[in-house]
PDB file of N, CA, C and O in Angstrom, chain B, residues numbered from 101:
ATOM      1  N   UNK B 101     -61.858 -28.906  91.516  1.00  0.00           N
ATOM      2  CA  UNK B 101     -60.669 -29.289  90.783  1.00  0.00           C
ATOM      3  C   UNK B 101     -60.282 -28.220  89.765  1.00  0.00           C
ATOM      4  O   UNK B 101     -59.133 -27.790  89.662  1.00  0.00           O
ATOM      5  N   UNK B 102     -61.094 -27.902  89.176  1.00  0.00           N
ATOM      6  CA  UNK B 102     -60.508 -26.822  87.994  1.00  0.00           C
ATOM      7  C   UNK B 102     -60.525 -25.218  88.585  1.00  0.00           C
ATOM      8  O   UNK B 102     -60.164 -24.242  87.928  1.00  0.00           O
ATOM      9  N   UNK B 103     -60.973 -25.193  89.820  1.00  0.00           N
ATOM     10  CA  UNK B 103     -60.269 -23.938  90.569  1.00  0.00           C
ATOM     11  C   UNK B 103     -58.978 -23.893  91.172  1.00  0.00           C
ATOM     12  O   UNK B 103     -58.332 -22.864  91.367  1.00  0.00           O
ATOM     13  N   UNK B 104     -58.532 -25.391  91.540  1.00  0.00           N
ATOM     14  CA  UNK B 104     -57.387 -25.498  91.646  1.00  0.00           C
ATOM     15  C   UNK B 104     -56.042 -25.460  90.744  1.00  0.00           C
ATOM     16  O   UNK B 104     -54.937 -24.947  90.924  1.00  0.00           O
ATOM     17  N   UNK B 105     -56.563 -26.162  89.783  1.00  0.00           N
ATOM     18  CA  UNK B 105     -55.844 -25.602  88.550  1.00  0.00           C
ATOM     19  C   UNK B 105     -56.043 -24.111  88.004  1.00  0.00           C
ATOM     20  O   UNK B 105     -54.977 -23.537  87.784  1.00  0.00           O
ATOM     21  N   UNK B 106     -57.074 -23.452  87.771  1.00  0.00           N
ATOM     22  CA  UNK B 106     -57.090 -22.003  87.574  1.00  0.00           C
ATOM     23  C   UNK B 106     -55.790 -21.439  88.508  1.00  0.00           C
ATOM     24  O   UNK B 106     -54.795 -20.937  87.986  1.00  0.00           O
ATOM     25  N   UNK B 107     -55.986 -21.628  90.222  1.00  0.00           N
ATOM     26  CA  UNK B 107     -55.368 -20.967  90.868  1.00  0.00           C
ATOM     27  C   UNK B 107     -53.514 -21.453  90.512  1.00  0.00           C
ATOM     28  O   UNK B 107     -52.631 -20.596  90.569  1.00  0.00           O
ATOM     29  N   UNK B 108     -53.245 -22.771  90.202  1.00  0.00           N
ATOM     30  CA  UNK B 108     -52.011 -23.219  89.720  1.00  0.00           C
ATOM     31  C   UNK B 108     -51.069 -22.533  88.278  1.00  0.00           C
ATOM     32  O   UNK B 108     -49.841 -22.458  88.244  1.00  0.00           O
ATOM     33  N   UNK B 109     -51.941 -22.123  87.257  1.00  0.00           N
ATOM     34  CA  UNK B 109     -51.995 -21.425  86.392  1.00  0.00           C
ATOM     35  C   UNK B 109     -51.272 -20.170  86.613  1.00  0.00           C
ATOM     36  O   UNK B 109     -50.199 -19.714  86.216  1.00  0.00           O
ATOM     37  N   UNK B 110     -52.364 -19.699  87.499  1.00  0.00           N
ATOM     38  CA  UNK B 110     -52.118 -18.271  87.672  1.00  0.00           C
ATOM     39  C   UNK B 110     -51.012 -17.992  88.654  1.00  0.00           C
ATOM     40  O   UNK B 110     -50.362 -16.975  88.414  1.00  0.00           O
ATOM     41  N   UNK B 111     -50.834 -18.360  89.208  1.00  0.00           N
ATOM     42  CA  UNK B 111     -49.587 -18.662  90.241  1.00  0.00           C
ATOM     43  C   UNK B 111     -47.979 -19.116  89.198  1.00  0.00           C
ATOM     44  O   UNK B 111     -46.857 -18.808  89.603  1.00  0.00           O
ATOM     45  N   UNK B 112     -48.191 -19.775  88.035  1.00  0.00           N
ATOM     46  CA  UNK B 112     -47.355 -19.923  87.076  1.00  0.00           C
ATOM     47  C   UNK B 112     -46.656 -19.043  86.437  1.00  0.00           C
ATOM     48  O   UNK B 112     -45.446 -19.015  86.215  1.00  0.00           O
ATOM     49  N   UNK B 113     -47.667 -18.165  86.090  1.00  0.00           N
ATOM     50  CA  UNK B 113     -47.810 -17.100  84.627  1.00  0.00           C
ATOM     51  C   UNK B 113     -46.405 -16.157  85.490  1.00  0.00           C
ATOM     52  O   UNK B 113     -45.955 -15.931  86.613  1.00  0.00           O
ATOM     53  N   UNK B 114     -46.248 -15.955  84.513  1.00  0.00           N
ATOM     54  CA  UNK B 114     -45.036 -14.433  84.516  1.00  0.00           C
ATOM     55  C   UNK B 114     -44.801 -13.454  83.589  1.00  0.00           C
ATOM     56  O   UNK B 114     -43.837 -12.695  83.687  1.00  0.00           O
ATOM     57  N   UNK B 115     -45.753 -13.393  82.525  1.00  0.00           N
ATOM     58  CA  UNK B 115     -45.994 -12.335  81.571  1.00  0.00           C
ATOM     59  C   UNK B 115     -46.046 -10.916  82.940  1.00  0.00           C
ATOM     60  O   UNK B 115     -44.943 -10.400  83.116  1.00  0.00           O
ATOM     61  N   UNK B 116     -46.651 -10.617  83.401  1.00  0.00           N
ATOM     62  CA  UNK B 116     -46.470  -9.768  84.462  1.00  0.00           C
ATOM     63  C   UNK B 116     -45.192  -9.192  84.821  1.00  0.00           C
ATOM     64  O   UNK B 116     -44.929  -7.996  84.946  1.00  0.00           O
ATOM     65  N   UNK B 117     -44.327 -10.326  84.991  1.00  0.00           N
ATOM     66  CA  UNK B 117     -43.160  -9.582  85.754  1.00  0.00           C
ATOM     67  C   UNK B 117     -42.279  -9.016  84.796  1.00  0.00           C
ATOM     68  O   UNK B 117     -41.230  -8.690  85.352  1.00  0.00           O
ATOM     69  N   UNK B 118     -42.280  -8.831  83.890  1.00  0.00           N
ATOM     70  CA  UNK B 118     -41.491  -8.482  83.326  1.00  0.00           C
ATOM     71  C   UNK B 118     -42.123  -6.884  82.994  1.00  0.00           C
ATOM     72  O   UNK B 118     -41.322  -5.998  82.698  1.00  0.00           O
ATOM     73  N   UNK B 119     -43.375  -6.633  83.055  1.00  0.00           N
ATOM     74  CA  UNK B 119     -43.948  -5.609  83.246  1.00  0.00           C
ATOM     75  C   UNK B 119     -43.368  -4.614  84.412  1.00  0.00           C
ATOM     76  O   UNK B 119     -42.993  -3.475  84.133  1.00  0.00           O
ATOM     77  N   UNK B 120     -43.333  -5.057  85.529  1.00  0.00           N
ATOM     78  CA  UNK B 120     -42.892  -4.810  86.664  1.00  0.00           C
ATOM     79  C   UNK B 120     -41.680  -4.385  87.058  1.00  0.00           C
ATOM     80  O   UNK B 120     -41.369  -3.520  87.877  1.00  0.00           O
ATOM     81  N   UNK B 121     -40.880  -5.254  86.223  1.00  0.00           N
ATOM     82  CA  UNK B 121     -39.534  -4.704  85.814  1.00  0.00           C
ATOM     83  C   UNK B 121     -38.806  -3.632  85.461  1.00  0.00           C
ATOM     84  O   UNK B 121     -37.869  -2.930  85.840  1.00  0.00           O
ATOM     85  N   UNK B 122     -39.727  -3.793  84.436  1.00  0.00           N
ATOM     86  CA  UNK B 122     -39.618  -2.056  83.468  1.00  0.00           C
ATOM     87  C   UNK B 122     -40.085  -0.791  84.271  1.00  0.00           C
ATOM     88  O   UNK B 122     -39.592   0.311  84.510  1.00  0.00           O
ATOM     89  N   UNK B 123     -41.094  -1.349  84.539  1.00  0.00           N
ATOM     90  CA  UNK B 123     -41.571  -0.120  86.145  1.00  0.00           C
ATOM     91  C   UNK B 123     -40.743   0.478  86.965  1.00  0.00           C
ATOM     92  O   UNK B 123     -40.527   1.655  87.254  1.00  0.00           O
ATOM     93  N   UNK B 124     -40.257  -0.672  87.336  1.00  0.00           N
ATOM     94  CA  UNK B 124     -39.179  -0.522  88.599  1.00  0.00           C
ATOM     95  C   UNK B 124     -37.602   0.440  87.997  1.00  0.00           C
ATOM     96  O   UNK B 124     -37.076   1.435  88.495  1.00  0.00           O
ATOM     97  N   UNK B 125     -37.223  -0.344  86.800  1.00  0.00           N
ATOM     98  CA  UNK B 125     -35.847   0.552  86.067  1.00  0.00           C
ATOM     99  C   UNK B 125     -36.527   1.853  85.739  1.00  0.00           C
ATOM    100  O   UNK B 125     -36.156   2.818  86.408  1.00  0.00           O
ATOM    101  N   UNK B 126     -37.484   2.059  84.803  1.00  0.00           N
ATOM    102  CA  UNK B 126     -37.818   2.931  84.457  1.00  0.00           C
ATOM    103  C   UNK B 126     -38.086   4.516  85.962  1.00  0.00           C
ATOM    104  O   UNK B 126     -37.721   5.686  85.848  1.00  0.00           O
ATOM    105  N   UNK B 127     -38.548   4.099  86.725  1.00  0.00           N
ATOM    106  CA  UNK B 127     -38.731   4.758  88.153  1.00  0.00           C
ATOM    107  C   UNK B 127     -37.301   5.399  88.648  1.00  0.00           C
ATOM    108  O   UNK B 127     -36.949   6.551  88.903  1.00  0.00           O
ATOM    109  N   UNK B 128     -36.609   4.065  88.667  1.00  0.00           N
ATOM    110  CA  UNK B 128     -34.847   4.271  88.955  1.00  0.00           C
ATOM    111  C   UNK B 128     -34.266   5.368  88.064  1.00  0.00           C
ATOM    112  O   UNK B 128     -33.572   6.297  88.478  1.00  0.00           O
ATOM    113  N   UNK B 129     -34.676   5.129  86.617  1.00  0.00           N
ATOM    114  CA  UNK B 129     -33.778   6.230  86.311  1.00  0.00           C
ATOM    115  C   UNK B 129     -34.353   7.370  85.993  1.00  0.00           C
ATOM    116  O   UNK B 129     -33.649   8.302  85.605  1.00  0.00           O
ATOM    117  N   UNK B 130     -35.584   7.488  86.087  1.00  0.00           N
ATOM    118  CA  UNK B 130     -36.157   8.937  86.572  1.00  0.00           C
ATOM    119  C   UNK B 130     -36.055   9.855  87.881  1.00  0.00           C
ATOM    120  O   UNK B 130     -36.014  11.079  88.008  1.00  0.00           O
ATOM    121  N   UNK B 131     -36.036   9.037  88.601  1.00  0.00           N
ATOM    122  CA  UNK B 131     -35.294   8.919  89.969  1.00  0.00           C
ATOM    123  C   UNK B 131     -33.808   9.933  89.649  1.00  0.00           C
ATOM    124  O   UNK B 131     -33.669  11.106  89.993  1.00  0.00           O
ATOM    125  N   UNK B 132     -32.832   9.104  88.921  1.00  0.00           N
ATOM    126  CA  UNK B 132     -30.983   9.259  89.011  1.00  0.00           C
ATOM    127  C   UNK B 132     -31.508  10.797  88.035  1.00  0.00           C
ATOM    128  O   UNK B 132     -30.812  11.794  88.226  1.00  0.00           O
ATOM    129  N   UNK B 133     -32.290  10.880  87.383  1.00  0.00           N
ATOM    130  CA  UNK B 133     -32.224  11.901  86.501  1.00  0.00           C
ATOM    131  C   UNK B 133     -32.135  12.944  87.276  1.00  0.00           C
ATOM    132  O   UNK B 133     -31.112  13.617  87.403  1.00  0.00           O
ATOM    133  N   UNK B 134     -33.542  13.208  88.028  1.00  0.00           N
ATOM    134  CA  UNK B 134     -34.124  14.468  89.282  1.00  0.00           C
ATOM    135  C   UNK B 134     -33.094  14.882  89.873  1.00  0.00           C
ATOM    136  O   UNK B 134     -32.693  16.035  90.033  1.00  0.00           O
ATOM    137  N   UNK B 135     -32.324  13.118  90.460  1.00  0.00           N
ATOM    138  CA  UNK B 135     -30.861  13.605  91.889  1.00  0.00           C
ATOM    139  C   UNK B 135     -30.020  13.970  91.189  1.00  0.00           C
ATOM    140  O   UNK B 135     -29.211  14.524  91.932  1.00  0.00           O
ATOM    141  N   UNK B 136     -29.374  14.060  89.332  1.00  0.00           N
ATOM    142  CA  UNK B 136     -28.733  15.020  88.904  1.00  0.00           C
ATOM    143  C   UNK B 136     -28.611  16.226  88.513  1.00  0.00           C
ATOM    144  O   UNK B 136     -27.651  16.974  88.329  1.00  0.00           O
ATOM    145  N   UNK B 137     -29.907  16.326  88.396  1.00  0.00           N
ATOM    146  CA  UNK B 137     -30.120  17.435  87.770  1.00  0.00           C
ATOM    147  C   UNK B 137     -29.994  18.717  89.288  1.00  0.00           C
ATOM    148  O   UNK B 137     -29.420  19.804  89.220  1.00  0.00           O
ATOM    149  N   UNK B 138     -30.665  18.183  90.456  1.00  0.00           N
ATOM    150  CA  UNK B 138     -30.791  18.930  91.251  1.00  0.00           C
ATOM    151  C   UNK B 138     -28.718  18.969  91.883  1.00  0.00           C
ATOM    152  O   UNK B 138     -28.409  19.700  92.824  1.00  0.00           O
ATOM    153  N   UNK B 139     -28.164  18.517  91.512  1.00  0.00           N
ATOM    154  CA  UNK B 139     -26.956  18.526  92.048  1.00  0.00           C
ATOM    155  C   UNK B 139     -26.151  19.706  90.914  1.00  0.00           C
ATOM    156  O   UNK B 139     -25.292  20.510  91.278  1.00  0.00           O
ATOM    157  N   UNK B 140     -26.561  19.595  89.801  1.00  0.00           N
ATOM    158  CA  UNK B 140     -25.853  19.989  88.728  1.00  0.00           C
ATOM    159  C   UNK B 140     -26.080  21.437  88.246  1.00  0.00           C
ATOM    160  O   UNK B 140     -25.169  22.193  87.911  1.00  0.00           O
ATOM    161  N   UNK B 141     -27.747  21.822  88.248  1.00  0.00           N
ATOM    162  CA  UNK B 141     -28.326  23.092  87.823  1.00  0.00           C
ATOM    163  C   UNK B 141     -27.671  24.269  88.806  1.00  0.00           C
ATOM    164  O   UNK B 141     -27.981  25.389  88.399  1.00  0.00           O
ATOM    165  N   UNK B 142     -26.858  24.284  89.975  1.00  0.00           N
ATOM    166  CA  UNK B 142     -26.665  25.378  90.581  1.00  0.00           C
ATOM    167  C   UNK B 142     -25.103  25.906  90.214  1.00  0.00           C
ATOM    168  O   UNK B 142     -24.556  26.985  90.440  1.00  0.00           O
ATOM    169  N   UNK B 143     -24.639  24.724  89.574  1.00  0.00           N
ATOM    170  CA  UNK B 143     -23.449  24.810  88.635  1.00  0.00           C
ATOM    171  C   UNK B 143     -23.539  25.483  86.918  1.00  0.00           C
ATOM    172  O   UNK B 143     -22.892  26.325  86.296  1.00  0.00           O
ATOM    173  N   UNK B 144     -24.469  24.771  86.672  1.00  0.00           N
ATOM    174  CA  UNK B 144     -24.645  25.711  85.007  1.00  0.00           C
ATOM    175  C   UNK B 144     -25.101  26.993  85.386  1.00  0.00           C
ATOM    176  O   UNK B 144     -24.678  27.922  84.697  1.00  0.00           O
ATOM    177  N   UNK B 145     -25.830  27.253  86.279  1.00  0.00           N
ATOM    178  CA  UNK B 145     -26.758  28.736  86.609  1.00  0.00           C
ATOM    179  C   UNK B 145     -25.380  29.619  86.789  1.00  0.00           C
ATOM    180  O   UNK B 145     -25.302  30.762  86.340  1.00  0.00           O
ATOM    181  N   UNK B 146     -23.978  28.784  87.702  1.00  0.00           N
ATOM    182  CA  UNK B 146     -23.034  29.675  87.749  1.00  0.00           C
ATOM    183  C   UNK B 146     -22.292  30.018  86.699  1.00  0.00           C
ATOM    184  O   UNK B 146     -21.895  31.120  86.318  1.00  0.00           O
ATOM    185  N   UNK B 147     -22.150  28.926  86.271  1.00  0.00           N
ATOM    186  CA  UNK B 147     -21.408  29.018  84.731  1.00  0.00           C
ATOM    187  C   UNK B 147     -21.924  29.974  83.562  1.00  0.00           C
ATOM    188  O   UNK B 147     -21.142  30.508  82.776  1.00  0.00           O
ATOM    189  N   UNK B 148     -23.334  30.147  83.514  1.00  0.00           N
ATOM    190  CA  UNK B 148     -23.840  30.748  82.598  1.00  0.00           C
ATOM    191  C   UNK B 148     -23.649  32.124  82.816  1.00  0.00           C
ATOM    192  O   UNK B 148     -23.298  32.957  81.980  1.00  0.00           O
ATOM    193  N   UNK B 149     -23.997  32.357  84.410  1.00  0.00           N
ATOM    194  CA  UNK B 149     -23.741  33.893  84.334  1.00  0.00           C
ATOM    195  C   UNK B 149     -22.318  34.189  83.993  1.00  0.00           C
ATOM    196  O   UNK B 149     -22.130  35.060  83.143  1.00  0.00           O
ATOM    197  N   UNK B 150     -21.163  33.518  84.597  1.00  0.00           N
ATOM    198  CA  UNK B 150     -20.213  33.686  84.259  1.00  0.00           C
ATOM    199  C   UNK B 150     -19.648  34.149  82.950  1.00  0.00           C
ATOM    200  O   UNK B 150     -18.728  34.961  82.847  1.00  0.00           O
ATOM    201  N   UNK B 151     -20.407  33.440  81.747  1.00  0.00           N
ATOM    202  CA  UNK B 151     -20.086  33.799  80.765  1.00  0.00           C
ATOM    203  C   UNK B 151     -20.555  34.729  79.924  1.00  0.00           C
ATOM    204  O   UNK B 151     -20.185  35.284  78.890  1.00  0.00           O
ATOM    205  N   UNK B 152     -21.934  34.758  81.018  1.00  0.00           N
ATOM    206  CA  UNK B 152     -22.752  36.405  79.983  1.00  0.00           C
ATOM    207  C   UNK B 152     -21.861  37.347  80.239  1.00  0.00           C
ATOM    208  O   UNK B 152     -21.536  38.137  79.352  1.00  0.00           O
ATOM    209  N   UNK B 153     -21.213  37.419  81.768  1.00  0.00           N
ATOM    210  CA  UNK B 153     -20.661  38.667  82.332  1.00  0.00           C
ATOM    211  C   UNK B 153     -19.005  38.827  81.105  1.00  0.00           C
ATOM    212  O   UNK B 153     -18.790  39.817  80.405  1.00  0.00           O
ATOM    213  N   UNK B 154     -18.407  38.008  81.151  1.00  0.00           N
ATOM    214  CA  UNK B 154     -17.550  37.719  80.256  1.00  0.00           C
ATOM    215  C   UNK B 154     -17.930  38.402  78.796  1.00  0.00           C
ATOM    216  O   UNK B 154     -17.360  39.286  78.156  1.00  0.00           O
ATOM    217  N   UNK B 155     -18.730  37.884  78.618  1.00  0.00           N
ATOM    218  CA  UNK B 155     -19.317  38.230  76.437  1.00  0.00           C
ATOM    219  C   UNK B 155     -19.772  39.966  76.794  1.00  0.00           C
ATOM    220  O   UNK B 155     -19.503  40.926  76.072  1.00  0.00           O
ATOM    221  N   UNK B 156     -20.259  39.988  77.649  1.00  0.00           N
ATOM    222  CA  UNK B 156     -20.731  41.959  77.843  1.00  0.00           C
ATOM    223  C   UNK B 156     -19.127  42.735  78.132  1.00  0.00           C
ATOM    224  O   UNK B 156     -18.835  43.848  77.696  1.00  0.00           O
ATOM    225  N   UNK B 157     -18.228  41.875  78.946  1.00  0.00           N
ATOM    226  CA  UNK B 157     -16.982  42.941  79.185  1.00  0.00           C
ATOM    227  C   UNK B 157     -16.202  42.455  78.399  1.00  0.00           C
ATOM    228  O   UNK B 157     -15.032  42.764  78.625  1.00  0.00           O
ATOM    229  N   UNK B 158     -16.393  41.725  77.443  1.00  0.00           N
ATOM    230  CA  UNK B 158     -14.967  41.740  75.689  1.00  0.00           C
ATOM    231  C   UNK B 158     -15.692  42.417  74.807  1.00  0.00           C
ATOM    232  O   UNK B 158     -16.858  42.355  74.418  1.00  0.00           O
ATOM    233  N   UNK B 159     -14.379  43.352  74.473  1.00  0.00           N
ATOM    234  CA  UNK B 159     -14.439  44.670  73.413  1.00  0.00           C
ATOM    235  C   UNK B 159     -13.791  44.357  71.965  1.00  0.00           C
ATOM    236  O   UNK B 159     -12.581  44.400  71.739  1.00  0.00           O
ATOM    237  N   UNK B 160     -14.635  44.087  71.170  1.00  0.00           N
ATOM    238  CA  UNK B 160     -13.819  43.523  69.995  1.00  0.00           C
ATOM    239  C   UNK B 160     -13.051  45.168  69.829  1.00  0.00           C
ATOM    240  O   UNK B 160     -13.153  46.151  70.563  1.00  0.00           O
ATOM    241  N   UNK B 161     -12.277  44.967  68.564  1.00  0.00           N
ATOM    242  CA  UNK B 161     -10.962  45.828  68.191  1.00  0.00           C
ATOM    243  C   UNK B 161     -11.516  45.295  66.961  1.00  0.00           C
ATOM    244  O   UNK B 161     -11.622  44.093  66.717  1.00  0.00           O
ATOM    245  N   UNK B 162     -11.937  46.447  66.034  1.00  0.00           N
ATOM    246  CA  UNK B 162     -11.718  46.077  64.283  1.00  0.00           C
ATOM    247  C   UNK B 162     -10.888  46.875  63.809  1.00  0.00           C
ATOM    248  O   UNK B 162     -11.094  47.211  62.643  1.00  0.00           O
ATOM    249  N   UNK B 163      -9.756  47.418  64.470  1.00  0.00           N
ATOM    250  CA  UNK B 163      -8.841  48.420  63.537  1.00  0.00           C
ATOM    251  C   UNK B 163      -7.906  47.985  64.131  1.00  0.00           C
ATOM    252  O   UNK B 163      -8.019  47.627  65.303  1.00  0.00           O
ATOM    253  N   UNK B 164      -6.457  47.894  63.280  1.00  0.00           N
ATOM    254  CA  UNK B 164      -5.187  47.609  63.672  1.00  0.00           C
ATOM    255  C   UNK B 164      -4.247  48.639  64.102  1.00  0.00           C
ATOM    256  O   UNK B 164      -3.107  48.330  64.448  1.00  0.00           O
TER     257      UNK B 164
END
């Protein structure tokens, strides 16, 4: 009898899932992070050179 109830108990409880939860979102948006970053970095890499090449070929002028 009181293994049956142990097992009723425990079959109850849900402190757990909410553990599980967080697991699961937390995964997801580490996940969305990786698939942006890998979509996005071949765009700043262009952009950046772009603008070094830019800042090396402008010639300031300090005389009027």
């Amino acid at each position: 009898m009181k293994l049956f109830k142990l097992a009723k108990t425990f079959r109850n409880d849900e402190d757990g899932a909410v553990t599980v939860d967080w697991v699961v979102l937390t995964a997801a948006i580490v996940g969305l992070g990786i698939a942006v970053y890998g979509v996005v970095s071949g765009g700043i890499s262009d952009l950046s050179t772009d603008i070094d090449t830019q800042l090396k070929t402008d010639q300031i002028k300090t005389k009027f």
